[in-house]
Each structure stands twice: as C-alpha cells, then as structure tokens.
C-alpha positions in Angstrom: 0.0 0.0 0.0 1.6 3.2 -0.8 0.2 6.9 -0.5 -0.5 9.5 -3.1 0.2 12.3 -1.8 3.1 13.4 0.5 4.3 15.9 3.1 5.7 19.4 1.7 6.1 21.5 4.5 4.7 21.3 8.6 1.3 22.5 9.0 2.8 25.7 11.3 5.6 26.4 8.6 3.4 28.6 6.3 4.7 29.9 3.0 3.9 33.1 1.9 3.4 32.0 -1.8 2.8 35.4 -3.7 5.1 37.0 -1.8 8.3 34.2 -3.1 6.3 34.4 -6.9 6.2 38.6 -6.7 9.6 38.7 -5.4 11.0 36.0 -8.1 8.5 37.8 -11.0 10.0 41.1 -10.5 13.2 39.9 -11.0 12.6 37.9 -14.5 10.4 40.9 -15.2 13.9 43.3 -14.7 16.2 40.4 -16.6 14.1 40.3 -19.4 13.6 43.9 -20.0 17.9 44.2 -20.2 18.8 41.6 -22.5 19.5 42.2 -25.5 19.1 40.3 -28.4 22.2 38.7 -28.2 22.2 34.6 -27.6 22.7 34.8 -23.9 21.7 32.3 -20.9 20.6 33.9 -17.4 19.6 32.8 -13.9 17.8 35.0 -11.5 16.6 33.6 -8.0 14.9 34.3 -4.4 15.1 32.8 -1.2 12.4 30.6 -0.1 12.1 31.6 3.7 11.6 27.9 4.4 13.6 25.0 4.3 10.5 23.5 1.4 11.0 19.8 0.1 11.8 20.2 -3.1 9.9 16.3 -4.3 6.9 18.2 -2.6 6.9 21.3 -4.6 7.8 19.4 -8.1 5.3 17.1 -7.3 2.3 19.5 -7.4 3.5 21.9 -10.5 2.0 21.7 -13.4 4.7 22.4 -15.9 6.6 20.2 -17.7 9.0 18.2 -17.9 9.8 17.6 -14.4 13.5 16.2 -12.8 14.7 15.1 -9.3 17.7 15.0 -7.7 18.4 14.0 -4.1 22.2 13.3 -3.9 24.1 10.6 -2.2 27.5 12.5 -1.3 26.5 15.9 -0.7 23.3 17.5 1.7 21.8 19.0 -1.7 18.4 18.4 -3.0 16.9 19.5 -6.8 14.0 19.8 -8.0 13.2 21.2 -11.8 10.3 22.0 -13.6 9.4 23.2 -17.1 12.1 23.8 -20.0 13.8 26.9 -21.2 15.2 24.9 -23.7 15.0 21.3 -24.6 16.6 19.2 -27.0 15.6 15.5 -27.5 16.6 12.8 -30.1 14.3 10.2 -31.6 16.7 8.8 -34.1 19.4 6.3 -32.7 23.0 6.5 -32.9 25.0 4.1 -35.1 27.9 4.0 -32.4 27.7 5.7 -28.5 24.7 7.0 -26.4 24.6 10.7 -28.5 24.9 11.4 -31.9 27.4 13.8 -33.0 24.6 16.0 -34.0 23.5 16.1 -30.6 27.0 16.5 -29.4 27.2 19.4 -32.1 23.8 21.0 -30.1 24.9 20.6 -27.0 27.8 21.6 -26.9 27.9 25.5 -27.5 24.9 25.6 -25.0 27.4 24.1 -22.0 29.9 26.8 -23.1 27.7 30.0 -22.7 25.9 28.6 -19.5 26.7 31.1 -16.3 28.2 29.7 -13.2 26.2 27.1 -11.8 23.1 26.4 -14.2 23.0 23.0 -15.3 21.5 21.3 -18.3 19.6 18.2 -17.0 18.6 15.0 -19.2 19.3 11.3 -19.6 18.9 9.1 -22.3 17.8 4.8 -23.5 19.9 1.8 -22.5 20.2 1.1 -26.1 18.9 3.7 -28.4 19.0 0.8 -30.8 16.7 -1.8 -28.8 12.5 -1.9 -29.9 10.7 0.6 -27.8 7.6 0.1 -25.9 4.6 2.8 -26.2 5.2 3.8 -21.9 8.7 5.6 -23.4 7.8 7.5 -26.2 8.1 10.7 -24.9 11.2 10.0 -23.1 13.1 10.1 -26.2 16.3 8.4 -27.2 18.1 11.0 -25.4 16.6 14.2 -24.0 18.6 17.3 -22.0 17.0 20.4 -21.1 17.7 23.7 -19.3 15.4 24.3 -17.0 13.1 27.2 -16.5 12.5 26.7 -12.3 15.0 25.3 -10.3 14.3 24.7 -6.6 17.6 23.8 -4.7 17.8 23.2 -0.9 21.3 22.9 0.7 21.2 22.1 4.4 18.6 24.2 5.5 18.1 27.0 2.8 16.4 27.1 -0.4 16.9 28.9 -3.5 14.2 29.1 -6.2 16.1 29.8 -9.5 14.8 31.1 -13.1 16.5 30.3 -15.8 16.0 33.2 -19.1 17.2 32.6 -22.6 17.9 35.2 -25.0 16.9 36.3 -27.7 13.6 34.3 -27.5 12.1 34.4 -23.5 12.5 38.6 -23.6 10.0 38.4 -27.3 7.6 36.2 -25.1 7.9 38.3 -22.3 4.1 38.1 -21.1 4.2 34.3 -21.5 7.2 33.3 -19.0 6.0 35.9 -16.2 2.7 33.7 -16.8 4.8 30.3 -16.1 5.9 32.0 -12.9 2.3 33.2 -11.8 1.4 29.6 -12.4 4.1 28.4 -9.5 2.4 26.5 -6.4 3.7 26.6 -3.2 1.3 24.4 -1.2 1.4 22.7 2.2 0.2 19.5 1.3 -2.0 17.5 4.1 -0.3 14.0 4.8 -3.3 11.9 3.2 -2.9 8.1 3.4 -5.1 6.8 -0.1 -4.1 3.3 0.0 -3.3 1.2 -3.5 -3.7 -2.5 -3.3 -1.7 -4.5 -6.1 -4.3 -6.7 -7.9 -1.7 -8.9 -10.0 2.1 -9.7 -10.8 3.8 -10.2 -14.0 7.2 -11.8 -15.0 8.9 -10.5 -18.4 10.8 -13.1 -18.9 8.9 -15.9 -16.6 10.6 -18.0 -14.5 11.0 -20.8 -16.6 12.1 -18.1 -20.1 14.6 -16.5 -17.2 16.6 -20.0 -17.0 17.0 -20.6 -20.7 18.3 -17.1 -21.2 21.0 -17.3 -18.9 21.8 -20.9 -20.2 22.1 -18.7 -23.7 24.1 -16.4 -21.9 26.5 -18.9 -20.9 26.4 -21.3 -23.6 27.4 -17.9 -25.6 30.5 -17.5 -23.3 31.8 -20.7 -23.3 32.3 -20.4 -26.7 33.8 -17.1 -26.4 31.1 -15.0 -28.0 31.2 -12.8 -24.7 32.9 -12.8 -21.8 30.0 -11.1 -19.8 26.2 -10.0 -20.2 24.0 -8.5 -18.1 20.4 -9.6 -18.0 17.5 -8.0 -16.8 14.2 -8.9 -15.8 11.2 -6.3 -16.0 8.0 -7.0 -13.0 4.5 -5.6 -13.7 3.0 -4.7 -10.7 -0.9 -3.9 -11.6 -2.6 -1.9 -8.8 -6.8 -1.1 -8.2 -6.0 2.7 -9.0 -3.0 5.2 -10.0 -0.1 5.7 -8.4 1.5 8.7 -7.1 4.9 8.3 -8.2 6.8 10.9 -6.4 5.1 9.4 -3.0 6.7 6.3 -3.9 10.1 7.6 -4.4 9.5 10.2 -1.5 9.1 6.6 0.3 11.9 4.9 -1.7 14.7 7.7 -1.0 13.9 7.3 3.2 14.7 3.5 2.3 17.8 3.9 0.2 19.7 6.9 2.5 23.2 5.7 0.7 21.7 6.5 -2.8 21.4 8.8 -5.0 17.0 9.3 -5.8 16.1 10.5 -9.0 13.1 11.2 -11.3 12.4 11.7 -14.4 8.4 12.9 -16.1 8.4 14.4 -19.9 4.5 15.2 -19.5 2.8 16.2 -16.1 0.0 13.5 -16.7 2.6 10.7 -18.2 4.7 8.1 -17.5 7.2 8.7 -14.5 10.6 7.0 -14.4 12.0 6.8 -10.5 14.7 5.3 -8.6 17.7 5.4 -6.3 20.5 3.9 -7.4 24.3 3.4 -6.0 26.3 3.4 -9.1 27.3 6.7 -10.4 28.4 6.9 -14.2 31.2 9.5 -13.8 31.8 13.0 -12.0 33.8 15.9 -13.7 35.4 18.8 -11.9 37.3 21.0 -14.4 39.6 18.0 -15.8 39.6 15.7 -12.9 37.1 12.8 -13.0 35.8 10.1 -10.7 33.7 7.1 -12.0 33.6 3.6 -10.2 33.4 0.0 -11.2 30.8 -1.6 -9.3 29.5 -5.6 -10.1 28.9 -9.1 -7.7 26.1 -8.7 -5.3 25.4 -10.2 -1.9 22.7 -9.6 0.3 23.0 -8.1 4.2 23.4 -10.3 6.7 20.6 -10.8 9.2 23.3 -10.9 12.2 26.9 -9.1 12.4 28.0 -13.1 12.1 26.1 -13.3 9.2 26.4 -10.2 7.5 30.4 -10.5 8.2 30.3 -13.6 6.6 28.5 -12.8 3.5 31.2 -10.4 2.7 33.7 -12.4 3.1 32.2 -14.6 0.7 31.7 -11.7 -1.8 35.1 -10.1 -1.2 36.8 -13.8 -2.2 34.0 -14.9 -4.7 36.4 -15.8 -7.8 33.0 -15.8 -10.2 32.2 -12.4 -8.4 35.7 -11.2 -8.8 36.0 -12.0 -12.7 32.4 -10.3 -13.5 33.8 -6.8 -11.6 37.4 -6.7 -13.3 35.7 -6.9 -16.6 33.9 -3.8 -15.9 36.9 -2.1 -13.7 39.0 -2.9 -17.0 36.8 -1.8 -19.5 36.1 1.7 -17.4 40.0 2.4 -18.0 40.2 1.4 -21.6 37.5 4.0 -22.4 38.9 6.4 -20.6 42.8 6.3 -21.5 41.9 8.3 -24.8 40.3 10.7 -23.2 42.8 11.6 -20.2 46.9 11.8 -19.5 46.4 9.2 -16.6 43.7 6.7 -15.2 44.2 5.4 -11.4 42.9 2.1 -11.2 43.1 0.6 -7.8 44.7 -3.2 -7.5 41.6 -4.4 -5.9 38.3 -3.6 -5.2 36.8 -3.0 -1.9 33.3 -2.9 -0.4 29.8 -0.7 -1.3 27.3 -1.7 1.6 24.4 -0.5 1.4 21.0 -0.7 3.1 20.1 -4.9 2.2 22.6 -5.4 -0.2 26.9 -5.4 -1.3 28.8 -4.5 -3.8 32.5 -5.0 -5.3 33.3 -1.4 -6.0 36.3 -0.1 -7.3 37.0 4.0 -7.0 38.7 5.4 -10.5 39.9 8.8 -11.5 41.6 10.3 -14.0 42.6 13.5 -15.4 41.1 14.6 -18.7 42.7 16.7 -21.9 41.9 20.1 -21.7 39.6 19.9 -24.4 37.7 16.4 -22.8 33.8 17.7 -22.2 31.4 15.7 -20.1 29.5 14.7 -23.7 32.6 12.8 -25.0 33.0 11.1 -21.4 29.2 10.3 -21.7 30.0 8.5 -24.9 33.1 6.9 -23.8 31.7 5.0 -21.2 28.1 4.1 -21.3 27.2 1.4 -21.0 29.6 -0.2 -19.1 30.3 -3.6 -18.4 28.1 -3.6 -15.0 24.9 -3.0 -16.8 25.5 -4.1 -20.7 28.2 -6.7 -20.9 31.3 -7.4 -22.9 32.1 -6.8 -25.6 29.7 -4.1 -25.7 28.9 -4.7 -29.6 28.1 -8.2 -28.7 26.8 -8.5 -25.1 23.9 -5.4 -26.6 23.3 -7.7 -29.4 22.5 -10.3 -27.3 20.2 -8.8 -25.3 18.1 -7.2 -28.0 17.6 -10.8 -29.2 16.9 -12.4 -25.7 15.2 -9.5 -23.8 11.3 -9.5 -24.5 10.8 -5.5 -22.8 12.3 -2.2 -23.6 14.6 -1.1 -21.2 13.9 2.1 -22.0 16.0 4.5 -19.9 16.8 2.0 -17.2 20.3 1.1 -16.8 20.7 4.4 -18.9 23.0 7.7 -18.2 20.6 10.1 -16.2 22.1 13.3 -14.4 23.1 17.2 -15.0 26.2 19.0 -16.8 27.9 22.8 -16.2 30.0 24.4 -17.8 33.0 22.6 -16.2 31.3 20.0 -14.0 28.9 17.1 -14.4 27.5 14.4 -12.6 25.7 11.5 -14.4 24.4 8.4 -12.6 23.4 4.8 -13.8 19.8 4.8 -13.9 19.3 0.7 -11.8 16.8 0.1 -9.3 14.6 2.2 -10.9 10.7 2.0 -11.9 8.5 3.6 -14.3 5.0 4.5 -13.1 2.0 4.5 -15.8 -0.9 5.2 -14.3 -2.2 2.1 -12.5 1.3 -0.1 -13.4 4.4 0.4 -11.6 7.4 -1.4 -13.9 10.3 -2.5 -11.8 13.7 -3.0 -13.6 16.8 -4.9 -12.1 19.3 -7.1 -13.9 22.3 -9.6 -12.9 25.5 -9.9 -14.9 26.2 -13.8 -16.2 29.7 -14.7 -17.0 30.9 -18.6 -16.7 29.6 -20.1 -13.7 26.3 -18.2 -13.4 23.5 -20.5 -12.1 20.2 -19.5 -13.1 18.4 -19.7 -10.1 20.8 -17.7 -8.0 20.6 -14.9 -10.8 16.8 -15.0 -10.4 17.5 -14.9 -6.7 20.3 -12.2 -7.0 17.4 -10.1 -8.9 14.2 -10.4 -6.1 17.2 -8.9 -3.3 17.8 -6.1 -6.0 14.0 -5.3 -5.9 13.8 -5.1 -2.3 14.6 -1.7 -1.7 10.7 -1.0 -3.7 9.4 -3.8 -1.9 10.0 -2.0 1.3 8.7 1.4 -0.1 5.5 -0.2 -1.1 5.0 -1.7 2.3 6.4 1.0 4.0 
C-alpha cells in the first residue's frame, strides 16, 4: 500500500506564496527587459524563507518536464520543472549513447551557461533496442535547461529562473505567466491506499533460465565474456499511483543512494529510482567514476552479515564479472585523459540490504575532454551491458522481451565545467495504475540460473519495502 500524496512542508511552517512568486516575478520581469538580443543564458533567483522539500513542490506543479535529484554524497536536494530549452533525439546513434549532431547541439549551449546552471537529461539503454509505447516521450536522449529550479542545501532554499535570450524577452508576457502559475502548497499527509491486484514476470521464470543458459552457452564459446540480464516486473494496482510518494518513500529507504526522477509530461509516465552506481563525475579535468558488479545480500546478524562479505570479497566468479567492468572503465577512458588510477583491488559498497565490489577510478582529462565525450566513452559499461559491448547489446536485444527504456541508462546534470551522471538501476517507471520495476544480474561462466533469479528479487527489495512502508 503506498500513499499519493506526500508531506511538503509542517502545518505551522506557512509559506507566503505570492510573496516568493512577486519577489522572483519582478526579477525575471527586470532580466528580461535588459537583455539584449544577443544569444545569452541567465539565472535569477529568491530565497524561499523555508527549508521547502523540493519532491513536494515538483510534485504539485504543473509544468513540464519535471527532474529530481536528491544526492548521495552531498546535503543538496533538486528539484526542476518546465524547459527553457530542450533538445531531444528520436533517431538512434550508429555508435555511443549521443549522436554527433547532438553533441554538435549541445555543446555551444554548455559553453555560454553562467556559473552554476545545469543542463539536466538522460537518455535509452540502447537507443537501438525496440521501444515500448510507456517511453515515447522519453526520447532516445533528451537534455533540457530548465526554466525553475528549486535547490535546498542544508537548511536554505533557492528558487532559481532560468531566461534565454533572444527568444524568453519576445515572449515576455508568457514566461511571467509560467511563474504566476508556481504553487507553493502545504500539502496535508493523506494516506489513499493502492492494493496491487496482480504480478507479472517478463521473462517468466521458466524463459529466465533458458536465457541465462544462452548467456552462458554464448561465453563458453567465447562470443562474450560477460552480459547482463535483466528482468522487467509488472506490478498492476486497483487505481493510479503517485509516483513521487513512492520515491519520496523509496529515498527514506535507500539513505546511501542517489533518488532521482524523471516525467516528460505532467500527466505521463514517471521514471523513479535510487541507485548506488554513479556513471562518472567531472570537476574542471579531474574525473571520478567507479566500477561496481557481484552482489550479496546483508546479513541478518553481524555473524552473518560479516560472513557474506567475506564470501563476496573472495568470490572468484564475483571477482571475474567486476574486473571486466573495472578494466573496461579504464580502456574507455585512456583516450580521453593523461592518466587513469585504477586501484589493485576492489573493496566494499554496503548499502541498506545489499553489497557491492566497488572499485573508486579517477583520471585526469585533456583540456579539451567535455562531459559529452565522457558520456559516450563509457556508457554502457560492463556492470549494466556486458562485454564486448557490440556483442553483449546484441545479445540482449535478441533475448530481452521489454524495452529497457531508460533503465540502466545515463541520467544526471552538466555545467559548464562540472557534471554528474548516474546509472539509472533500481529504478521503476509508473504508468498510471502499473508500476514497472527494472533490475538485472551480470552472467559470466559459472552463473546458475536460479541464483541470478534470486540475486534479482534482493535487488528489488529496496521497492518492496517502499510499497510496504
């Protein structure tokens, strides 16, 4: 049972709504009268005298698209509603996650952004792969820069407006309109419970162990040396979900994890999650990314919990799947930097029910390296396609029977000279009365298919508990 609708702010922290949109109108109205007509990006912003949750206040807006961010590493929280500009691809790329034309679009846009602003978006697994109705207005890759911006840090929150030049000061009248149309609601905790009617499989069971016997059958005769397989679960409830309830639920679950979301149109599809893997961070030209692959669960004692990572920590199966991922981090990256740091062996990522192998890489870049080309460097890695890349995608568009869509998929934000992108696992998309949930489990020789399916249920806990919660 989950509710659908969440807290925003306590009942006796009242927010004087026209007085943050007044405040935060006069200044677009001031930044729009003084550009010129000159292609130019600016930011304006207000303080919000209180410390509002920024899932609340996305939740309830009715502009679109909509993005969350709730970081793992830092005490900052985003929320980002409608577009000042978007750009979205429906046409694959032959070779990467972007196209050079997209590159080509992008790219001026990340050089002329001011201090700070950040072009949001994600993009498919495979742009390649058959797509299912659910992610058609995802795209095959979609960034935008958005027009609101609400960012708390600690205890203070910044409501941001983002104004592009020379088109937003010719529509004037319009934008002041989109911030007139800004809620700023305390939302009563109401408790409307859904009840899940019905559960389906894609694969089933009994599809699940003859694709990993593919899988393997594949290796042993050197096809691939790893693939990662992934299993979607239809969960069909009595009446819609709220999504961002869910993953306001899921994020108090997941506290080591970075929650995200993801909705091109107010009344569509909503992809959610909180995932532990993080793609790759840029600062100027240093970079961290991580190789992360083998899973064991938590144990139920400190006994049991310290031996199940021993067992992890000395798996040689578990051991062989990670290095092919560590390994194939640092070829991707050697072109693109004077140095990778690879450490000699991986250590431990324990989260709430679940471990991880993780290895911690940096490296630092060319001058001229821009998060875009590491974007297409290195997704999708090893820990969420396979290897080789070529083949192990192949194979899953032939064995999968669902569209990944953007799960397992680059999601995250870019500056001008930082960027943060995130590998969109243990994630969900919410249509209306179905909630989706994606996990997958790499094979390599020696997988048994029962302990991937197993492997697979532990990965879905984390929604499990939400949805109980």
């Amino acid at each position: 049972m989950i509710p659908l609708s969440l807290v925003s702010a306590p009942s006796d922290d009242r927010i004087d709504a026209d007085a943050v949109r007044q405040a935060l109108r006069a200044k677009v109205r001031q930044a729009l009268q003084s550009m010129n007509g000159v292609t130019q990006v600016r930011t304006v912003s207000v303080e919000v005298p209180v410390a509002i949750d920024p899932l609340a206040w996305g939740a309830v807006q009715t502009q679109a698209p909509f993005a969350y961010w709730r970081s793992r590493t830092t005490d900052s929280t985003y929320a980002v509603v409608g577009a000042a500009r978007q750009w979205q691809g429906i046409v694959a790329p032959e070779q990467g996650t972007l196209p050079e034309s997209a590159v080509a679009r992008l790219a001026p846009w990340l050089d002329r952004l001011p201090p700070g602003v950040r072009l949001w978006g994600g993009a498919r697994f495979d742009p390649q792969s058959n797509r299912e109705d659910a992610w058609a207005d995802f795209g095959a890759w979609t960034f935008m820069l958005p027009r609101f911006t609400l960012h708390r840090s600690g205890s203070t929150t910044h409501l941001h407006a983002t104004l592009v030049a020379p088109h937003d000061p010719q529509k004037r009248e319009a934008v002041l309109r989109q911030v007139d149309a800004l809620r700023f609601p305390n939302i009563p905790d109401v408790h409307a419970d859904a009840h899940r009617l019905r559960r389906i499989d894609r694969p089933t069971r009994a599809d699940w162990m003859q694709q990993v016997r593919a899988a393997v059958k594949a290796i042993r005769n050197e096809q691939l040396r790893k693939v990662v397989l992934a299993r979607a679960v239809d969960l069909h409830f009595d009446h819609a979900l709220m999504p961002w309830a869910l993953l306001h639920r899921l994020q108090q679950e997941t506290p080591q994890c970075t929650a995200f979301g993801w909705q091109p149109k107010r009344s569509g599809p909503a992809f959610i999650g909180a995932t532990p893997e993080r793609l790759f961070q840029m600062r100027e030209d240093t970079l961290h990314t991580e190789a992360i692959a083998g899973t064991r669960p938590r144990g139920a004692t400190p006994a049991d919990d310290a031996m199940l990572r021993h067992e992890l920590l000395t798996s040689d199966k578990d051991r062989r799947e990670h290095a092919f991922v560590q390994d194939a981090i640092a070829d991707a990256l050697a072109p693109l930097a004077t140095d990778v740091d690879v450490p000699n062996a991986p250590s431990e990522l324990a989260l709430q029910r679940k471990r991880h192998l993780r290895s911690e890489i940096t490296a630092t870049l060319h001058e001229a390296t821009s998060p875009l080309d590491v974007l297409n460097a290195l997704h999708p890695t090893p820990a969420v396609g396979g290897t080789p890349t070529r083949h192990a995608c192949a194979f899953i568009r032939e064995h999968e029977s669902f569209d990944r869509g953007w799960y397992a998929g680059p999601v995250g934000w870019m500056t001008q000279d930082a960027a943060e992108m995130l590998v969109a696992i243990r994630s969900a998309l919410v249509d209306r009365d179905t909630l989706t949930l994606y996990s997958g489990a790499g094979i390599v020789e020696g997988s048994d298919p029962a302990s991937e399916w197993d492997e697979i249920e532990n990965k879905l806990a984390d929604f499990k508990a939400a949805l109980e919660r």
